[in-house]
N, C-alpha and C positions, 0 to 999 in steps of 0.2 A: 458756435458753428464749427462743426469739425475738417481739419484742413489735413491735407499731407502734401506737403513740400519733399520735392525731386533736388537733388544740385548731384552736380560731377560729371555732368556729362561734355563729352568734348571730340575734337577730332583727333583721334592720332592712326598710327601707321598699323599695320594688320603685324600681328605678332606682339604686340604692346597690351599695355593693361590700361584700366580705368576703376575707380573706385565709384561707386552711386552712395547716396547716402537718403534717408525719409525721413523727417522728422514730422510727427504729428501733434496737431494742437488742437486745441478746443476740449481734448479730454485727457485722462489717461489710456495711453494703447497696451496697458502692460501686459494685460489679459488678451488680448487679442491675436491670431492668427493673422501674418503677416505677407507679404508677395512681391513680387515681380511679374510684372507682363511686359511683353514690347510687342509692338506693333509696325511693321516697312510699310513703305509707301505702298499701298495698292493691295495693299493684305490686310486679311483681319488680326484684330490683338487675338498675342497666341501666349499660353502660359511659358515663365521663366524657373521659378523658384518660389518656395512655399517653405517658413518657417512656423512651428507652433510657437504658444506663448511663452513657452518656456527656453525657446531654442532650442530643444533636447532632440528634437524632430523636424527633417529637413529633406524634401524632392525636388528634383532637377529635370526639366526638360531633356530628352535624351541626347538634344542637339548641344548642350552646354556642358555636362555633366564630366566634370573630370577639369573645366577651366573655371569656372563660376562657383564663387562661394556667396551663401545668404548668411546672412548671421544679425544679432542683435543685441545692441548694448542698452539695459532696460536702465540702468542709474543714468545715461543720456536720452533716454525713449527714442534711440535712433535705430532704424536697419539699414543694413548696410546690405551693397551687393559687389561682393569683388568679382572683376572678371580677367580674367589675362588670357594671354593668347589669343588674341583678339583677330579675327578673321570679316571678312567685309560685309558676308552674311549675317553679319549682327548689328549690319548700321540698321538703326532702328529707334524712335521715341520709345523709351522707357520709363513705364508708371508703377508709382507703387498703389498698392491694395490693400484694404485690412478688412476684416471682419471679424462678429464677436466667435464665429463659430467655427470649431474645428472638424475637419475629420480629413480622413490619411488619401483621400481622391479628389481633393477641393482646388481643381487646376481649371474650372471654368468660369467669363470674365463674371456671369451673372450670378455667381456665388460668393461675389465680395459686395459690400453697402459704403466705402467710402475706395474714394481713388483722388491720386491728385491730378497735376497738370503734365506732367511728363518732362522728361528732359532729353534733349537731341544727343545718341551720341552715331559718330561716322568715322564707319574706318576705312582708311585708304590702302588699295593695295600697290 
């Protein structure tokens, strides 16, 4: 069964950073197109960050873009999502996403086939 497990998420103060981390199991993700979504209370999940399998290729929401880094360590099959500068319009459950398939406009939730649980993060201002 294939899983992808969220951790990192947490409260801190607006201006501060948080690290995410996904680690997937049930297969290998090495090949696969990777993500971020989050989604706030009373809104739909809206795309974050979108890695190819090789990490060589990387999109950002334009709402993030300049504080949030995606990235991936394939010898640990984890991705990571740095964020800093953290502002309160990002408190939000954060999930990751994978699928086998790539291409350079793949920021919608129903073009990903695994997602995990999410993780809480809240920033305070």
């Amino acid at each position: 069964q294939v899983q992808l497990a969220e951790s990192g998420g947490g409260l801190v103060q607006a201006g501060g950073s948080l690290r995410l981390s996904c680690v997937p199991s049930g297969r290998n993700f090495f090949s696969y197109t990777m993500a971020w979504f989050r989604q706030a209370p009373g809104k739909e999940r809206e795309f974050v960050a979108v890695i190819s399998w090789t990490g060589g290729t990387t999109y950002y929401a334009d709402s993030v873009k300049g504080r949030f880094t995606i990235s991936r360590d394939s010898t640990k099959n984890t991705v990571y999502l740095q964020m800093n500068s953290l502002k309160p319009d990002d408190t939000a459950v954060y999930f990751c996403a994978a699928d086998k398939i790539w291409s350079g406009t793949k920021f919608a939730v129903d073009e990903y086939a695994y997602w995990g649980q999410g993780t809480q993060v809240t920033i305070s201002s």
